[in-house]
Backbone atoms as SQL, in Angstrom:
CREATE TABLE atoms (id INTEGER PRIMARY KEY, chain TEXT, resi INTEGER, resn TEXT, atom TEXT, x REAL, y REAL, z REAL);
INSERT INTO atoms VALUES
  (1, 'A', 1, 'UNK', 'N', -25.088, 21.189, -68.062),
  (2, 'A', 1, 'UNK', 'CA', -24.804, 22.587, -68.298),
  (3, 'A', 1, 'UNK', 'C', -25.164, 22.952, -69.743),
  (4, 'A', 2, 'UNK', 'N', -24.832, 21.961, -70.682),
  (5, 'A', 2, 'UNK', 'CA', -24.999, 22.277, -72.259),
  (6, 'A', 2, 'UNK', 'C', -26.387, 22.412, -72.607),
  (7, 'A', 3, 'UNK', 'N', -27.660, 21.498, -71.175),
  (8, 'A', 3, 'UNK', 'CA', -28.814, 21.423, -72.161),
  (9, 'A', 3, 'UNK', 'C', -29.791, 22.713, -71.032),
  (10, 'A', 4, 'UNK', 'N', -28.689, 23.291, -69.942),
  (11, 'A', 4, 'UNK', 'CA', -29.411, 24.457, -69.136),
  (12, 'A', 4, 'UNK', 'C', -29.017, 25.950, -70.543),
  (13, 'A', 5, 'UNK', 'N', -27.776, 25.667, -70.893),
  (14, 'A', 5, 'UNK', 'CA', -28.023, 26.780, -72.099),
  (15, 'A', 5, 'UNK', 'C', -28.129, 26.409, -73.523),
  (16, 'A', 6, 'UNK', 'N', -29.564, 25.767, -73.185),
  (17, 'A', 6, 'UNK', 'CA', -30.103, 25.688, -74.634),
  (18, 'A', 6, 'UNK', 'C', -29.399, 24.727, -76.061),
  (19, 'A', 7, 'UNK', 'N', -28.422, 24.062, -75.514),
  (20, 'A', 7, 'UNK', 'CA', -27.768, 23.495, -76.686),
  (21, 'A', 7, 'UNK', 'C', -28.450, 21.722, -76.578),
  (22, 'A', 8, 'UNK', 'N', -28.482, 21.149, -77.681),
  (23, 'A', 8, 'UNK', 'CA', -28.644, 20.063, -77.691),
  (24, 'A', 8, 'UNK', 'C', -27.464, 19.263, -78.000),
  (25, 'A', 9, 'UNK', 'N', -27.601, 17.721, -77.251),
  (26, 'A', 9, 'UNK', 'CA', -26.517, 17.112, -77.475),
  (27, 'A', 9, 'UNK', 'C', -26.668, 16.291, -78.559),
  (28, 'A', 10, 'UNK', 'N', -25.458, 16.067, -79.383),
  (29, 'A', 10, 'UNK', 'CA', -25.406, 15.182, -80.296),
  (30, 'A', 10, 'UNK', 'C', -24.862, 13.635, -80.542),
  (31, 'A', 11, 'UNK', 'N', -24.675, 13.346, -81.748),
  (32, 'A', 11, 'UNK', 'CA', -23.555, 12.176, -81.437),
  (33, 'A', 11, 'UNK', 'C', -22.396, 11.998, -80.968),
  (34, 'A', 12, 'UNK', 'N', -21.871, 13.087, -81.644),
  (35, 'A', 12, 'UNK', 'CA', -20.571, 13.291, -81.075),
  (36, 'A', 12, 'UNK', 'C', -20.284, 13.771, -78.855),
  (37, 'A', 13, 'UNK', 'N', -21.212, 14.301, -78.716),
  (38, 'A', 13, 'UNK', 'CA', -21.858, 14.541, -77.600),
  (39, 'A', 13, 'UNK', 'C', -21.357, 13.408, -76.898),
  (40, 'A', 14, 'UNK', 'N', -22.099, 12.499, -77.312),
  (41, 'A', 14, 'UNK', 'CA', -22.801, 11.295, -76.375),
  (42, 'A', 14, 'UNK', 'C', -21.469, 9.996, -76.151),
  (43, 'A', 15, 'UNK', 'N', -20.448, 10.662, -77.565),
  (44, 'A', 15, 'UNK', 'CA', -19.574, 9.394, -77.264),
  (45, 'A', 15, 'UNK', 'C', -18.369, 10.196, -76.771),
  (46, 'A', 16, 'UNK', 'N', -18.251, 11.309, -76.307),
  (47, 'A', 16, 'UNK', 'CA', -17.236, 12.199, -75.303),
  (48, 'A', 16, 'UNK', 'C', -17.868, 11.533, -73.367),
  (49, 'A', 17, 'UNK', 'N', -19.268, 11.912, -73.336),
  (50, 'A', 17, 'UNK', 'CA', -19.421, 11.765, -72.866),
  (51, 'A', 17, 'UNK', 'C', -19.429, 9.857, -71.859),
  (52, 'A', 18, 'UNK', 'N', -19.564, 9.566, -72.745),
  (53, 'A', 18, 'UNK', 'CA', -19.877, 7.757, -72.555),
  (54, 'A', 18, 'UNK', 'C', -18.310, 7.307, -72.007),
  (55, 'A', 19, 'UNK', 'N', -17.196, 7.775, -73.465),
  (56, 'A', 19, 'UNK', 'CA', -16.270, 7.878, -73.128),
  (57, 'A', 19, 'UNK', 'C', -15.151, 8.253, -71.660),
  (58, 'A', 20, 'UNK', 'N', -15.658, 9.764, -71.016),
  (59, 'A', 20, 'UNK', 'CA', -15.352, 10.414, -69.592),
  (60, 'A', 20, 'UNK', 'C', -16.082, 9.178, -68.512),
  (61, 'A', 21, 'UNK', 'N', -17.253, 8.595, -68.966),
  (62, 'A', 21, 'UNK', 'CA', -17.403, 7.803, -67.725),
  (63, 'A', 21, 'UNK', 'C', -16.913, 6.216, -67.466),
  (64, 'A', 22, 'UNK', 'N', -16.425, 6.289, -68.447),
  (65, 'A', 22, 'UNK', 'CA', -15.953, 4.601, -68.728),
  (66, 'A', 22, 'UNK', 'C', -14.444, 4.935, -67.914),
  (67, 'A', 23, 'UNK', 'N', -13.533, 6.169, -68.306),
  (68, 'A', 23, 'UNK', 'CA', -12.281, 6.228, -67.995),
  (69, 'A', 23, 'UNK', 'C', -12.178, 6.437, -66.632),
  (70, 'A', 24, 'UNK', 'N', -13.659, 7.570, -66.086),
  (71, 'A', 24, 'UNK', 'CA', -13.604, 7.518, -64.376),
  (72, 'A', 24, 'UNK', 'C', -14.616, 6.936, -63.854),
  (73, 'A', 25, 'UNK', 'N', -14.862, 5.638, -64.250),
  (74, 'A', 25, 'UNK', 'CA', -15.438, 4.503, -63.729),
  (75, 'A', 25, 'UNK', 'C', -16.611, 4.572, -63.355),
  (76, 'A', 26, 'UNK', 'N', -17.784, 5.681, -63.746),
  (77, 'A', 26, 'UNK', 'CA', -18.912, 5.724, -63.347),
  (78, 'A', 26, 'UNK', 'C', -19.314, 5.296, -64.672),
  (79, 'A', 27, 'UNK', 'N', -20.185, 3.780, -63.876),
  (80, 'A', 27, 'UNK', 'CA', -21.142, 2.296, -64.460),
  (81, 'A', 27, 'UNK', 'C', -22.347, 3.067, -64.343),
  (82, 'A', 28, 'UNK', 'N', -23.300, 3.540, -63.428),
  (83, 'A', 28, 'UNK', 'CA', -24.523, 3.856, -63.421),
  (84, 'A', 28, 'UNK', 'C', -24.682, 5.121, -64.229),
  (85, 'A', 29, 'UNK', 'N', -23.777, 6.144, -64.169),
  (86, 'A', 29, 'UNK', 'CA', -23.903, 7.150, -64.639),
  (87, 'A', 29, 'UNK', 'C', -23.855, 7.143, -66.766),
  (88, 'A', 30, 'UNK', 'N', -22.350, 6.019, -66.972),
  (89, 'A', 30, 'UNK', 'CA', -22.487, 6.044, -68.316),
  (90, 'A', 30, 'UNK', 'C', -23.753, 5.211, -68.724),
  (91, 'A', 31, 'UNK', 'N', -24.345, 4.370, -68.155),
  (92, 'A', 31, 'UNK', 'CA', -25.530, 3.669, -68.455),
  (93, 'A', 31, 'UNK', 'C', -26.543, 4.237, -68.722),
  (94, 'A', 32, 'UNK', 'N', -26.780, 5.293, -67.370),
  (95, 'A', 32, 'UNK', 'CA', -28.049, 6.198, -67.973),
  (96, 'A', 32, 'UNK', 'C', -27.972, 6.704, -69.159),
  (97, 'A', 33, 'UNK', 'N', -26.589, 7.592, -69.367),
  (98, 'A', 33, 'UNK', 'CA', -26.962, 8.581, -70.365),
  (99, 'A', 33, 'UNK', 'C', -26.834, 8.038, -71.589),
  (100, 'A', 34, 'UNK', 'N', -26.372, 6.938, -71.782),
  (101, 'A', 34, 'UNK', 'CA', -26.884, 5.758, -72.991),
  (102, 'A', 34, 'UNK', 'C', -28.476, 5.414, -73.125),
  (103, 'A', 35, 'UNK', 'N', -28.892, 5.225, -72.434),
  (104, 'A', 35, 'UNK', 'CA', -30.152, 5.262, -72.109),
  (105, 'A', 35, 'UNK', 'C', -31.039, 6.185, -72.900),
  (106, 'A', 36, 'UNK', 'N', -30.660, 7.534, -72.320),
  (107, 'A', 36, 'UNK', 'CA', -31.078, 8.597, -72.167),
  (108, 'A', 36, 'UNK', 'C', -31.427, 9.230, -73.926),
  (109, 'A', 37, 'UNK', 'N', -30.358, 9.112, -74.710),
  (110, 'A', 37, 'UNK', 'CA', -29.878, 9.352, -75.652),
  (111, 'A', 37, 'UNK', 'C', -30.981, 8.724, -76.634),
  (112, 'A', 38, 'UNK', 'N', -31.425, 7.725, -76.422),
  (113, 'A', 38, 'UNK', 'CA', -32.362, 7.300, -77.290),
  (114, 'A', 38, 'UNK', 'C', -34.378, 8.289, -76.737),
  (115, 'A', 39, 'UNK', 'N', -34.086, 7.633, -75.184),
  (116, 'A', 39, 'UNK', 'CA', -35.762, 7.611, -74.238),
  (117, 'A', 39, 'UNK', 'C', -35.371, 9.281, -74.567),
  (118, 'A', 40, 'UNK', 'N', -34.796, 10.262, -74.429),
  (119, 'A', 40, 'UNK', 'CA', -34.801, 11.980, -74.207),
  (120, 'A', 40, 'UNK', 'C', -34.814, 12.569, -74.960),
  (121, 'A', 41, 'UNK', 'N', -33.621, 12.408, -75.854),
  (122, 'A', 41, 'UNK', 'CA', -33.175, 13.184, -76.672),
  (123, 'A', 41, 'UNK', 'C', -33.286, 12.544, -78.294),
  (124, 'A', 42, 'UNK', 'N', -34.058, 11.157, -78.330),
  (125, 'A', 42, 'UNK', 'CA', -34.587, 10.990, -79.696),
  (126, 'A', 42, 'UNK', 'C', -32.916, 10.487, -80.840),
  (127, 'A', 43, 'UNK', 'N', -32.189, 10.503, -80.414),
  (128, 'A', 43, 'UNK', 'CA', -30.544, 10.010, -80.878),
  (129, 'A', 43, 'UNK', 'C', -30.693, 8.274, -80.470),
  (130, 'A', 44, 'UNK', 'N', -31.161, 7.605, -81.911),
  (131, 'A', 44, 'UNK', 'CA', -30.186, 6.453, -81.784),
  (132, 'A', 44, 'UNK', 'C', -28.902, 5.983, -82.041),
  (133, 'A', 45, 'UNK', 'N', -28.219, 5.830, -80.920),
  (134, 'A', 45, 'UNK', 'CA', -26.990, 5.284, -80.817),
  (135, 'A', 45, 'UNK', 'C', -26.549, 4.400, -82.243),
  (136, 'A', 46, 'UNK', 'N', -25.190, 4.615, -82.396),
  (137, 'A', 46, 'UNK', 'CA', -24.629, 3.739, -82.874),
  (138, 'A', 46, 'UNK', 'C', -23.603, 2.968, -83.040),
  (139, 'A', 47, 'UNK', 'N', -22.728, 2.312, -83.435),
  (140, 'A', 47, 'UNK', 'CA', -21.943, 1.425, -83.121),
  (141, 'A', 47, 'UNK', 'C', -20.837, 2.139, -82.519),
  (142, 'A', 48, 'UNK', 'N', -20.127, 3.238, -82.160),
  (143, 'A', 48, 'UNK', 'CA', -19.321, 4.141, -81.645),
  (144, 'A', 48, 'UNK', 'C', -19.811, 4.379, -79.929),
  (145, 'A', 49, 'UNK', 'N', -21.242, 4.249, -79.707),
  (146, 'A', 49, 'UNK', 'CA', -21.936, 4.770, -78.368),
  (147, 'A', 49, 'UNK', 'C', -21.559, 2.800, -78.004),
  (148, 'A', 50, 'UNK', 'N', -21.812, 1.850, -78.684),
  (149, 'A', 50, 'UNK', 'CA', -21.832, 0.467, -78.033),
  (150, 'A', 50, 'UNK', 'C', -20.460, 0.011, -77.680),
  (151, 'A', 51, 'UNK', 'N', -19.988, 0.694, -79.034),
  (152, 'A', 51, 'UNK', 'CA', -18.171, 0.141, -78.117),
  (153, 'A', 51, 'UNK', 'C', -18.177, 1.069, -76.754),
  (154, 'A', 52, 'UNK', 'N', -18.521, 2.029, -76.866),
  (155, 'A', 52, 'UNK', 'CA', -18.155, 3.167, -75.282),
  (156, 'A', 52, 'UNK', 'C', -18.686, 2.044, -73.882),
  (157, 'A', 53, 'UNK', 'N', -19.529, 1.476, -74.214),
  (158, 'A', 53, 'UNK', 'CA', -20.116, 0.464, -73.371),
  (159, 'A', 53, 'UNK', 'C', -19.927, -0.479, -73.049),
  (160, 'A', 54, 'UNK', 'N', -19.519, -1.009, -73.723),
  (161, 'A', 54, 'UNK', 'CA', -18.435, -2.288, -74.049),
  (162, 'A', 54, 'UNK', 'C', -16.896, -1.622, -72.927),
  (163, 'A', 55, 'UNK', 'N', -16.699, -0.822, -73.566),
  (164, 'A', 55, 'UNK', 'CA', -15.400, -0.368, -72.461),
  (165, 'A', 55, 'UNK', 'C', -15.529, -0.038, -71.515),
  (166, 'A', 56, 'UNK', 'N', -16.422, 0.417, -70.990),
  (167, 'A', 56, 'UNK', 'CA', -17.386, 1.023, -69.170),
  (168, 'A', 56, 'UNK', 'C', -17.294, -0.109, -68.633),
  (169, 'A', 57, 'UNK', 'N', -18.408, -1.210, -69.486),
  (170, 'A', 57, 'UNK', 'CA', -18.308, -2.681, -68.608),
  (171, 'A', 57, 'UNK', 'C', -16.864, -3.286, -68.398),
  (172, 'A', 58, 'UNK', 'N', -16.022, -3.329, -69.386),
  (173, 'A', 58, 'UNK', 'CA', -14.981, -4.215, -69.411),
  (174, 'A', 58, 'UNK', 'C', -14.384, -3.591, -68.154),
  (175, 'A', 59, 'UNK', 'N', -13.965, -2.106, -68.164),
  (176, 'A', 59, 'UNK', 'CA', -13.145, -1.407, -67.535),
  (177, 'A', 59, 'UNK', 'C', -13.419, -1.474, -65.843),
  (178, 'A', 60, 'UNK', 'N', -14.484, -1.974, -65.991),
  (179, 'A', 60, 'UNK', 'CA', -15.157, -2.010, -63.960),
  (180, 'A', 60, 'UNK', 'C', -15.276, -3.698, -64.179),
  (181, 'A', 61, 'UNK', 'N', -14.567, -4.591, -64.681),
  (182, 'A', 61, 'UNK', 'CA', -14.478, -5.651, -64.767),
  (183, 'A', 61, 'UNK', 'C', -15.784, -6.908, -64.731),
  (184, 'A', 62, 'UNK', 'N', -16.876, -6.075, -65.413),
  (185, 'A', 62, 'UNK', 'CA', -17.833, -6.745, -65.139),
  (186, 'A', 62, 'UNK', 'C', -18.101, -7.416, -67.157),
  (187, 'A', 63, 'UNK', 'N', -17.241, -8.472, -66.484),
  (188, 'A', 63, 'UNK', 'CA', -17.003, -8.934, -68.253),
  (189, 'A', 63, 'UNK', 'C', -18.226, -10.039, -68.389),
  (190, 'A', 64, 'UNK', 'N', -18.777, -10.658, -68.035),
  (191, 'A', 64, 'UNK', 'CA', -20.098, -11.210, -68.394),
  (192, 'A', 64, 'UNK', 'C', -21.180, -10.089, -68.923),
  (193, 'A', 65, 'UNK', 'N', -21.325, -8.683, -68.029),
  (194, 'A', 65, 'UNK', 'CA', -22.564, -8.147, -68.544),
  (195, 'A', 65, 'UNK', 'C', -22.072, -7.616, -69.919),
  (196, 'A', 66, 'UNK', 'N', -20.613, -7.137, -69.947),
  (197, 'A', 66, 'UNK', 'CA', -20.113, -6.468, -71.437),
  (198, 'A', 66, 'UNK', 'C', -20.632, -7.949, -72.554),
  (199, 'A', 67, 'UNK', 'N', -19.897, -8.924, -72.288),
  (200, 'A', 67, 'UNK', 'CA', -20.539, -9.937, -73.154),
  (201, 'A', 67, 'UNK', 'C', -21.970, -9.937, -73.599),
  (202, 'A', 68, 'UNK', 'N', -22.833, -9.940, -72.323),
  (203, 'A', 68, 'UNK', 'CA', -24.121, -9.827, -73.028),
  (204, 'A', 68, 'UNK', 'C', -24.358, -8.670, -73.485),
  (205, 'A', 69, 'UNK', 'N', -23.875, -7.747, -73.003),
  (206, 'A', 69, 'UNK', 'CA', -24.093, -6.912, -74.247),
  (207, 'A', 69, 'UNK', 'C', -23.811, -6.618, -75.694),
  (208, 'A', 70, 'UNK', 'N', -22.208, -7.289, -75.730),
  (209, 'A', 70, 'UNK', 'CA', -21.988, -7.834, -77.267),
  (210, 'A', 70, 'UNK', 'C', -23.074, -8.372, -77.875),
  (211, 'A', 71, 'UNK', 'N', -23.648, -9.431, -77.658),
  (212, 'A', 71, 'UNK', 'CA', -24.895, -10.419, -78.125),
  (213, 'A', 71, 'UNK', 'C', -25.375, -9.563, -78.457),
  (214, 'A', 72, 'UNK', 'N', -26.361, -8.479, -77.560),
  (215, 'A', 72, 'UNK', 'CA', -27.424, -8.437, -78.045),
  (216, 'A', 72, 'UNK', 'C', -27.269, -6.850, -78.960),
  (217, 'A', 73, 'UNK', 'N', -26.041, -6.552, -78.956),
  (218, 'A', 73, 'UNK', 'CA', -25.891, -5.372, -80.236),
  (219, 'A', 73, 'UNK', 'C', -26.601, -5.277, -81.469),
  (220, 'A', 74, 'UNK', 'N', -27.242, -4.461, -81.765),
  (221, 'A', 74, 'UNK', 'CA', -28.273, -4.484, -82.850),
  (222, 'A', 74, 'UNK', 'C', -27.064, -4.407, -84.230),
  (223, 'A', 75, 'UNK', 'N', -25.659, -4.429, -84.072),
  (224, 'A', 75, 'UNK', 'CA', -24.436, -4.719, -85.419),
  (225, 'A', 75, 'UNK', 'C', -23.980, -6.110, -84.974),
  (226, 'A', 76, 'UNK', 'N', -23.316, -5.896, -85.477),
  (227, 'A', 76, 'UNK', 'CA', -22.046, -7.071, -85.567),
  (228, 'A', 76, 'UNK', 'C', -20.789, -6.655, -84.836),
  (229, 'A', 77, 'UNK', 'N', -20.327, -7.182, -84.030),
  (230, 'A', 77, 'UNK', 'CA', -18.942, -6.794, -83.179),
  (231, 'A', 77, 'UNK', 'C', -17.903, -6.611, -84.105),
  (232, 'A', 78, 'UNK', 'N', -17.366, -5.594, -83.732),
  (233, 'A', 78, 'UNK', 'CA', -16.148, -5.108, -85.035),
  (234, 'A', 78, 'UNK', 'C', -14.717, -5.910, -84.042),
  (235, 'A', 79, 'UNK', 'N', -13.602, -5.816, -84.559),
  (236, 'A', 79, 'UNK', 'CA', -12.313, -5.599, -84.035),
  (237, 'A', 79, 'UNK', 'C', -12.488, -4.652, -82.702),
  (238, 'A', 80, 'UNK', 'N', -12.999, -3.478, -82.571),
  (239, 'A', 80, 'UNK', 'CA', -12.818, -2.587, -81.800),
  (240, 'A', 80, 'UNK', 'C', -13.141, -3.322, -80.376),
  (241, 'A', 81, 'UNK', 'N', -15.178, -3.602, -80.669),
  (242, 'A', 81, 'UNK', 'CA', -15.272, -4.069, -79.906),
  (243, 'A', 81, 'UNK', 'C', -14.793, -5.134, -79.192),
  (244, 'A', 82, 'UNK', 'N', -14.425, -6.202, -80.013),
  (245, 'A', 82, 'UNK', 'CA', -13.723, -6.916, -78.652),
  (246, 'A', 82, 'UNK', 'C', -12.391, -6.978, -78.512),
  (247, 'A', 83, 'UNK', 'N', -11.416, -5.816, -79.402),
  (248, 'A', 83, 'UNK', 'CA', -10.395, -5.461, -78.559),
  (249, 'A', 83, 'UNK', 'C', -10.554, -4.805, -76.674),
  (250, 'A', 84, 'UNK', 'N', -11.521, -4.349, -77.093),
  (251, 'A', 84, 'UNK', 'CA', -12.203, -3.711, -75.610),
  (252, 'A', 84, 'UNK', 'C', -12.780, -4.651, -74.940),
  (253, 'A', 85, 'UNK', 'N', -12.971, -5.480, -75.246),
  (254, 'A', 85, 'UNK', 'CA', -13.248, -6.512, -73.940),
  (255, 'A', 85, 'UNK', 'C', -12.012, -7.521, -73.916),
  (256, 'A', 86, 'UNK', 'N', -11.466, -7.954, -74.270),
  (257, 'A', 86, 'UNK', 'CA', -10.263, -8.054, -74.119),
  (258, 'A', 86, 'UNK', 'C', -9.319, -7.821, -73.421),
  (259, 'A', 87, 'UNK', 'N', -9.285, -6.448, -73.691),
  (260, 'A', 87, 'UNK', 'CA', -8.370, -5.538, -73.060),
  (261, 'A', 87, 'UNK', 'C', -8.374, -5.604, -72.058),
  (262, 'A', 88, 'UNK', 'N', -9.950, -6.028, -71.021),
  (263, 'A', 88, 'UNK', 'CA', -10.308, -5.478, -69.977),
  (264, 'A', 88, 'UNK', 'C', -9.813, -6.982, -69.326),
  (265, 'A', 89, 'UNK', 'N', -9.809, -8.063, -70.094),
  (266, 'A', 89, 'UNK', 'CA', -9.719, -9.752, -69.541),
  (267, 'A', 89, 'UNK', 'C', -8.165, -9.213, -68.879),
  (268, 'A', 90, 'UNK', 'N', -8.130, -10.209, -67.410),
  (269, 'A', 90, 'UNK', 'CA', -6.729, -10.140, -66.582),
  (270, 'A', 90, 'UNK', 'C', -6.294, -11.621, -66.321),
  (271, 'A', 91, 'UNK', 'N', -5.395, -12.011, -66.418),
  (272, 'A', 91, 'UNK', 'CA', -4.981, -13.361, -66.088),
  (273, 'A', 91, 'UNK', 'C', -4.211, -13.038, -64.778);
């Protein structure tokens, strides 16, 4: 709706958004628009868009792919991030 009237999305944008799909569990959907954000709209992500990802994966319990995605983070994993994967581990 934001980019049918003319607005562009931003950073802040992208981690509302990343955010809404991690909490209602759409994996394919927050993936794309991570994606997207770099291939569309020319916004490289940054360590705020990777934790959002980190919590999508953890949160749909797919804790191996969140791991590899830790690895291959172009930072260094903060506290945040692997409080969020963590979080997501169940005994």
């Amino acid at each position: 709706q934001m980019q049918r009237e003319g607005m562009k999305p931003n950073l802040v944008t992208f981690i509302s958004v990343l955010q809404a799909c991690s909490h209602a569990g759409l994996i394919d959907e927050g993936l794309r628009y991570f994606k997207s954000m770099s291939q569309d709209h020319g916004i490289t992500p940054i360590l705020e868009h990777y934790n959002c990802i980190v919590d999508l994966l953890g949160r749909a319990g797919k804790l191996m792919e969140a791991m590899a995605f830790v690895k291959n983070m172009p930072f260094q994993p903060t506290d945040i991030v692997w409080t969020a994967l963590l979080g997501a581990c169940r005994v």
